[in-house]
C-alpha positions in Angstrom: 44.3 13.6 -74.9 46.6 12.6 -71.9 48.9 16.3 -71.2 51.8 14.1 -69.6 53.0 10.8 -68.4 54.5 10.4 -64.4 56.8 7.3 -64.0 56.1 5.8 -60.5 58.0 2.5 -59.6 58.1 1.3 -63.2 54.2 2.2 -63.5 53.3 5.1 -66.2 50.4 7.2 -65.0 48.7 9.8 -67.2 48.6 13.2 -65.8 46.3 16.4 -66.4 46.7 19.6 -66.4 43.4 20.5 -64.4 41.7 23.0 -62.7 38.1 23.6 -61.0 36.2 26.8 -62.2 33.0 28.4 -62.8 31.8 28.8 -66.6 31.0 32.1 -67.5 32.0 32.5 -71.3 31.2 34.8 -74.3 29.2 37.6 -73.2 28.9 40.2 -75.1 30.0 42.6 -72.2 32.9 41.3 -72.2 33.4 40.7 -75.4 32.9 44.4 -75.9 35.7 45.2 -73.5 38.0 42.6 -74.9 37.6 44.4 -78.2 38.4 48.1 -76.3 41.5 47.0 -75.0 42.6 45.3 -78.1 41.7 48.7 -80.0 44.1 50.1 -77.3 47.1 48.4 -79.7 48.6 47.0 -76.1 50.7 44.0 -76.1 48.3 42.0 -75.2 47.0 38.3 -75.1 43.4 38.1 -74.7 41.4 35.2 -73.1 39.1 33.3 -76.0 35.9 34.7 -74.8 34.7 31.1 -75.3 37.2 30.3 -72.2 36.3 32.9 -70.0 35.9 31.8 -66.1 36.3 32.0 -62.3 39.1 30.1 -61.4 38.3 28.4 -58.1 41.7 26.4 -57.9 44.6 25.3 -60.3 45.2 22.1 -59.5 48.0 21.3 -62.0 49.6 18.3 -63.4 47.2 15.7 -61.9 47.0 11.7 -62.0 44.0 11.2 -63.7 43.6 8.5 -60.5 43.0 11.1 -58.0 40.2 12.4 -60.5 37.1 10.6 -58.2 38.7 12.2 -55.0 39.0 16.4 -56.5 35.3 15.6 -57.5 34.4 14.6 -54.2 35.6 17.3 -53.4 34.2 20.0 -55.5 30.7 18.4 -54.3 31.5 18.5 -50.5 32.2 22.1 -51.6 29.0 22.7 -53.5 27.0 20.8 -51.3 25.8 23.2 -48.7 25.6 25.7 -51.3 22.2 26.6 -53.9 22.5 28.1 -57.4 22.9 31.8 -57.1 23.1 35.0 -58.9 26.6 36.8 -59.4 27.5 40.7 -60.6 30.3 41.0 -62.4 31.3 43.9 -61.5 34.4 46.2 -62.3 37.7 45.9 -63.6 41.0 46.0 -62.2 44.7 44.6 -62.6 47.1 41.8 -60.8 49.3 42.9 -59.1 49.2 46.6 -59.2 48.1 49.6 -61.8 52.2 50.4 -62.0 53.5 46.5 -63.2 49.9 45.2 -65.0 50.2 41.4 -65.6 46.7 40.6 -65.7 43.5 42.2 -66.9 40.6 41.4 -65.0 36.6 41.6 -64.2 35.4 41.6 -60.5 32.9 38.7 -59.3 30.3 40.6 -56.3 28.4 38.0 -55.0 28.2 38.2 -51.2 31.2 35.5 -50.7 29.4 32.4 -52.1 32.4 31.6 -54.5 34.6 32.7 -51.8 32.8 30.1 -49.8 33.3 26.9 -52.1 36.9 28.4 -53.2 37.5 27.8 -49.3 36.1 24.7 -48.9 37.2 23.0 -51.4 40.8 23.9 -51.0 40.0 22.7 -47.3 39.1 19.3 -49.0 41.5 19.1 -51.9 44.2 20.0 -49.0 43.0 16.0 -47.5 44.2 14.5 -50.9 47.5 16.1 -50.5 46.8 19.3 -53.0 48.8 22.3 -52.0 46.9 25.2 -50.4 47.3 28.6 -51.7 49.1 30.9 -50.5 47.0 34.2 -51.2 43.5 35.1 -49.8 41.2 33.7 -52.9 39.7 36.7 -55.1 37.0 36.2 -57.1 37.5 37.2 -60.9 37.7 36.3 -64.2 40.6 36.9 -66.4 40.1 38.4 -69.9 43.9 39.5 -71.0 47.5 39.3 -70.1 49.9 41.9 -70.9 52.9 40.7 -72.7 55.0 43.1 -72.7 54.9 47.1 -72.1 53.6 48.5 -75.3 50.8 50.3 -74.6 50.3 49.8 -70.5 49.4 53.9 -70.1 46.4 53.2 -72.4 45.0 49.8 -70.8 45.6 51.2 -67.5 43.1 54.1 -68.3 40.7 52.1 -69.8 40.6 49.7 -66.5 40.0 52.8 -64.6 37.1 54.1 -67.0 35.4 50.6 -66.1 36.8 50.0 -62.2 33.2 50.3 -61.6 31.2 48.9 -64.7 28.6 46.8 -64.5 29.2 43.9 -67.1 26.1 41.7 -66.4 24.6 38.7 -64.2 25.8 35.4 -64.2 23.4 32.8 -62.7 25.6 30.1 -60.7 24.3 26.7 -61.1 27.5 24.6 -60.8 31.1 24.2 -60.8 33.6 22.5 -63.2 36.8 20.2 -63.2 38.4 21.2 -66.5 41.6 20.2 -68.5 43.7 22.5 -69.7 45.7 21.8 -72.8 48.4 24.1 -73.9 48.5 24.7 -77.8 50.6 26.9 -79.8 47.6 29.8 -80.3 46.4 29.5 -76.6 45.5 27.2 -74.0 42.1 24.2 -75.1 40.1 23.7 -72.3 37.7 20.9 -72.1 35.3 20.4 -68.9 35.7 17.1 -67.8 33.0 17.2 -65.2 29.9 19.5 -63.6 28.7 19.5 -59.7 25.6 20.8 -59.8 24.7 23.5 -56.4 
């Protein structure tokens, strides 16, 4: 399903809304703490456990042309790297404990996503991508607070588990996905693997 249409010189182009990630999905971990800070009664909206990932770059509304290019890229990023093994590892909120936007777990993995985050936004930067502007973090995102209701209580529990240990995840490649936004949550579909 094409997300949008760009009109270029009388030319329509299909764009994506894309970004690159690494899987990590349904664990029951984390499906356990998704159902704790839903028990919390927060206002909250939680990540499909399904969906669950790193996010190595958003790349945003994207001609489907420049599709060959970001996955030349992600494998010049990959390239130098093997499969490894990653902790996830503690919990913690953007931006800070007193304005909680975003509910996250911790990716310890002695800077290997760190590494292709970098060089592939070195790479993406050649095909005219935007860099970021913050230093990359590792994490995957399992809620977003919607509104105030119940922040004291989430904010507890995320200190309870800044230190938990919520499994291993075994690296083996990275992802281009497309992110579709529905009424009930954003679809994402993988539209291509690098292998490390």
């Amino acid at each position: 399903m094409i997300y949008g249409q760009v009109h270029v010189d009388g030319i329509t182009m299909a764009t994506h809304r894309l970004f690159t990630a690494i899987d990590i999905g349904a664990r029951q971990p984390l499906v356990d703490i998704e159902r704790q800070l839903a028990d919390t009664g927060a206002s909250l909206k939680l990540v499909d456990p399904e969906n669950i990932h790193v996010t190595l770059k958003f790349l945003g509304d994207t001609d489907e042309a420049k599709i060959p290019a970001v996955e030349d890229a992600m494998r010049t990023a990959a390239a130098a790297v093997e499969p490894y093994q990653a902790s996830l590892q503690g919990m913690g909120v953007f931006p800070h404990p007193g304005y909680i936007k975003v509910i996250w777990i911790g990716v310890d993995d002695d800077g290997q996503t760190t590494a292709i985050a970098e060089r592939m936004e070195n790479e993406l930067a050649k095909q005219g991508f935007k860099k970021e502007k913050h230093e990359f973090t590792p994490h995957a995102t399992i809620a977003r607070m919607k509104g105030a209701r119940g922040k004291n209580a989430v904010r507890e529990l995320v200190q309870q588990h800044e230190n938990t240990d919520f499994g291993m995840l075994e690296v083996t490649g990275i992802q281009l996905k497309k992110s579709e936004l529905q009424p009930d949550g954003p679809v994402y579909t993988t539209l291509s693997t690098i292998e490390l």
